[in-house]
N, C-alpha and C positions, 0 to 999 in steps of 0.2 A: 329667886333672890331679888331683893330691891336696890333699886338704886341709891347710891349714896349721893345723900345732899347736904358733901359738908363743904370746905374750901377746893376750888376747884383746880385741878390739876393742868399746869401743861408741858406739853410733849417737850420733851430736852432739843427737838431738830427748831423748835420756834419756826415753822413752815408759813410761808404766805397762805395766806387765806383760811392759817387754820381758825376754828371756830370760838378759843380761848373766850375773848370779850362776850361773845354769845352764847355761853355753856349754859348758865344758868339759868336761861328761857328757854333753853332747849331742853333741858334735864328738866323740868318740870313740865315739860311737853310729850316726853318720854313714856312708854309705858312701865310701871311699876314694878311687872314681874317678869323678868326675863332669864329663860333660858339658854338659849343660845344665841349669841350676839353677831350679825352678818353686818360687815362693813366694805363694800365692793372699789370703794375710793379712798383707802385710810390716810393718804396724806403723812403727814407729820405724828399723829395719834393722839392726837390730843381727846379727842370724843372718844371713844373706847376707853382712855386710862380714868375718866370721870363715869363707867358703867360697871355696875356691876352686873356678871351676869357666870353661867356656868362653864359655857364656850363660848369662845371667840374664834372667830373664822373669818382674817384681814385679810385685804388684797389690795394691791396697785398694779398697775403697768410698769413703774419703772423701778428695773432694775436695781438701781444703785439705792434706791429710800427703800427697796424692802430686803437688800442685805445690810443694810446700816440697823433697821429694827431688830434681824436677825442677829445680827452681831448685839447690840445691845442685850438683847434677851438672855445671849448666851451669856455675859457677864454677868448675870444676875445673881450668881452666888458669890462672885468675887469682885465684889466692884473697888479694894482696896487697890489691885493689880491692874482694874480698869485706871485709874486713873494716873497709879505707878507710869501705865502706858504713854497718858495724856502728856504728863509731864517732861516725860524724856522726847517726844518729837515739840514742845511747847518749847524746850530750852534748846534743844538742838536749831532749832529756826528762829530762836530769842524774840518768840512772841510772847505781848503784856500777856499778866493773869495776875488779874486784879483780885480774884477768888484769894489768892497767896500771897501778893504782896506787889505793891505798884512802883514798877520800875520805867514809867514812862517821865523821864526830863522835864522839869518846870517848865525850864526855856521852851521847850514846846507844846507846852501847856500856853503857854501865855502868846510863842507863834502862831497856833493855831486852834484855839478858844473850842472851835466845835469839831476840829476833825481830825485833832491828835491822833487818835487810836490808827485811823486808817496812816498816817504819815509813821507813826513808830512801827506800823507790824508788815507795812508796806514791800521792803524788802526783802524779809524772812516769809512773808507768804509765797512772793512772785516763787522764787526755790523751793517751794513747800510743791506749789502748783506745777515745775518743770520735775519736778523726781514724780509727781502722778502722772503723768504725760510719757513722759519716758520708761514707765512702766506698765506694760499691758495688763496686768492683771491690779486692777483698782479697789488697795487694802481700805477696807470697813473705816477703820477708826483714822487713817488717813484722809479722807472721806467728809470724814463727821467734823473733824476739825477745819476741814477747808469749808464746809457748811457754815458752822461758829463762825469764821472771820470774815465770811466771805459775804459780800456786797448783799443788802436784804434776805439773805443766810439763804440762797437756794442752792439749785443742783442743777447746772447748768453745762451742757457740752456742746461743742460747735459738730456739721456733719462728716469731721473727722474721728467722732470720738474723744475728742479735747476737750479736759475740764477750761473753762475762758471766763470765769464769774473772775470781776478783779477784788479785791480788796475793801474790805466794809468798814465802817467806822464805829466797830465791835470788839469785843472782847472776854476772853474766857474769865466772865466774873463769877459771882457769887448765885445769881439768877441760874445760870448753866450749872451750877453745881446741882443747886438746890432742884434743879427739875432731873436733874439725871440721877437723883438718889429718891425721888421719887417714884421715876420711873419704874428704877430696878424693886424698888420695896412693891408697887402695885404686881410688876409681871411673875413674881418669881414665886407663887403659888396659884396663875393662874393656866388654864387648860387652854392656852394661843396657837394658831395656825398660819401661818402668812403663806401667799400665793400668789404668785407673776402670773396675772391673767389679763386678758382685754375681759371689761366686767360682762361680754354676752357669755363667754364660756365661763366667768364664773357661776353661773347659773345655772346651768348644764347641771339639775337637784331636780327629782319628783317627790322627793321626800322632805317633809320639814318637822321637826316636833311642836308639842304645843310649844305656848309663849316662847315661839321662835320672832325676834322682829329685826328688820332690816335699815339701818342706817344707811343713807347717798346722800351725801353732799360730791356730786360731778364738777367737769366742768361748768364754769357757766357761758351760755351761750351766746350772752350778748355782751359781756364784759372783757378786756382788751390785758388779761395775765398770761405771763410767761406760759404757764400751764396749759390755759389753753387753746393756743394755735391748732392744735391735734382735733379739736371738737370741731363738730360740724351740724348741721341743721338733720342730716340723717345722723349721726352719733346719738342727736337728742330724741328723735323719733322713735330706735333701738328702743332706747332706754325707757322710754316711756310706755313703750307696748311691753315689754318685762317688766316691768311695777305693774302696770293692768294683769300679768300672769298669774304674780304673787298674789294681788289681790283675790284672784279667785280661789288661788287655791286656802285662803283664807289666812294666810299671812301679814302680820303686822309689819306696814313700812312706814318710816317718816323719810320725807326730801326734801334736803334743803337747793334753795335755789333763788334766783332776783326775777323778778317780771320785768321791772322796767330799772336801766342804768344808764343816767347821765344822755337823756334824751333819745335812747333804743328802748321796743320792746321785745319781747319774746312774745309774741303770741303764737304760737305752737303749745308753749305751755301753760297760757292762762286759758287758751280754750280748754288744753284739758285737762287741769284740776278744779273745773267747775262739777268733775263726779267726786272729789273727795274734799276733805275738811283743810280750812286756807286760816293758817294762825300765822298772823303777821309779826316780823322779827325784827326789835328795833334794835337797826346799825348804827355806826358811826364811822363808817371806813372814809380815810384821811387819802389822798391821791401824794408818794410820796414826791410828786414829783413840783405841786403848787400848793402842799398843806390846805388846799381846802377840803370842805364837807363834801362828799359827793354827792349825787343826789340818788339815792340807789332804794328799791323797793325789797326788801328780803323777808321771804317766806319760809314757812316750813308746811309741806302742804302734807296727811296724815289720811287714814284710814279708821282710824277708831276714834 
């Protein structure tokens, strides 16, 4: 099957770092015919929902972003009741949804020009976030929404287990619809697998079919996201001696990744994608914290 290269999709969790802005260099970097589609880091999904392919076979390490996928999938024939869902904890916590209808106060509109959103949802989030807390077992779609409001929309917990992201200056608008009904329309004739692995055991394959190809976008190694603290200089090693695996066994892999960021390199990995094909990737990532340009080198480094 070939890839569709029409407007490009993305993922309803709007994940840091996913690849959105850079789909369109990438899917044309892509190989054409794919079978079964291996994604070891899927992230938010935004790369997978822009492939087509026959099988998907997604993975992350955490827990909580691949039952939130899980849970969405399963919505997929009923997304009227999904969002029945959304609605009754959205009012219950009388958070905006500007998708439906904007019930955020002028006066505060005009008190606070850029960060309304986070002042009016402020309080019905913090309560949002104390019934997660006080709940051992952490529902999907409760989850998902604290995701939507929550501060640069990630999934963050302290080493108690504690969701602690505070309050972002977001809202369930129109955007979040429109990517969650696309979502359900791409998954819900497609053949998906999701799988909590650390990516060496997802590996753990002698077998691949033809036009099998592998998508990794990992941590990056020398870049300073939430994400990835966990990466480490052997993390990157692993990973890079399992890409030299596939490749022999003649497996098609693209990897995304930065050589050099904001005056770090990586050299573990420029030495070794000097054995494969180095298609340079132009970013624009914005630092949210001084809005300036970073200065960052992004590759996709390829086999065919």
């Amino acid at each position: 099957m070939s890839i569709m290269n029409k407007k490009i999709k993305r993922s309803p969790l709007f994940y840091v770092g996913d690849k959105y802005r850079l789909m369109k260099q990438l899917i044309d970097l892509f190989p054409k015919e794919i079978n079964d589609f291996y994604e070891p880091f899927v992230g938010g999904g935004t790369v997978f929902l822009n492939v087509e392919a026959k099988k998907y076979f997604l993975n992350d390490i955490d827990k909580h972003l691949v039952n939130i996928h899980k849970f969405l999938v399963s919505n997929t024939k009923n997304p009227e009741r999904f969002f029945k869902n959304v609605e009754k904890i959205i009012h219950k916590y009388k958070l905006s949804h500007s998708y439906k209808a904007d019930i955020v106060p002028d006066s505060l509109k005009k008190e606070f020009k850029k960060t309304y959103y986070a002042r009016f949802n402020k309080e019905g989030y913090k309560k949002l976030r104390e019934c997660v807390n006080k709940n051992k077992k952490n529902n999907p779609l409760v989850l998902y929404i604290l995701l939507i409001y929550g501060f640069n929309r990630m999934l963050r917990f302290n080493g108690r287990g504690k969701f602690n992201l505070p309050v972002g200056n977001v809202d369930f608008n129109k955007n979040v619809v429109s990517a969650l009904n696309n979502y359900f329309d791409f998954v819900q004739d497609k053949k998906i697998k999701f799988t909590l692995k650390d990516f060496r055991k997802f590996f753990d394959k002698n077998d691949y079919s033809k036009n099998t190809f592998v998508y990794l976008d990992p941590p990056y190694l020398i870049t300073a996201s939430e994400y990835n603290k966990f990466w480490d200089e052997k993390s990157e090693s692993d990973l890079l001696d399992l890409i030299d695996e596939l490749n022999k066994k003649g497996v098609k892999f693209a990897l995304s990744n930065v050589t050099n960021y904001n005056g770090s390199k990586n050299d573990l990995l420029i030495e070794w994608m000097k054995k494969y094909k180095v298609n340079k990737i132009e970013s624009n990532y914005i630092s949210y914290h001084n809005n300036k340009k970073k200065e960052i080198k992004e590759v996709l480094i390829t086999n065919y």
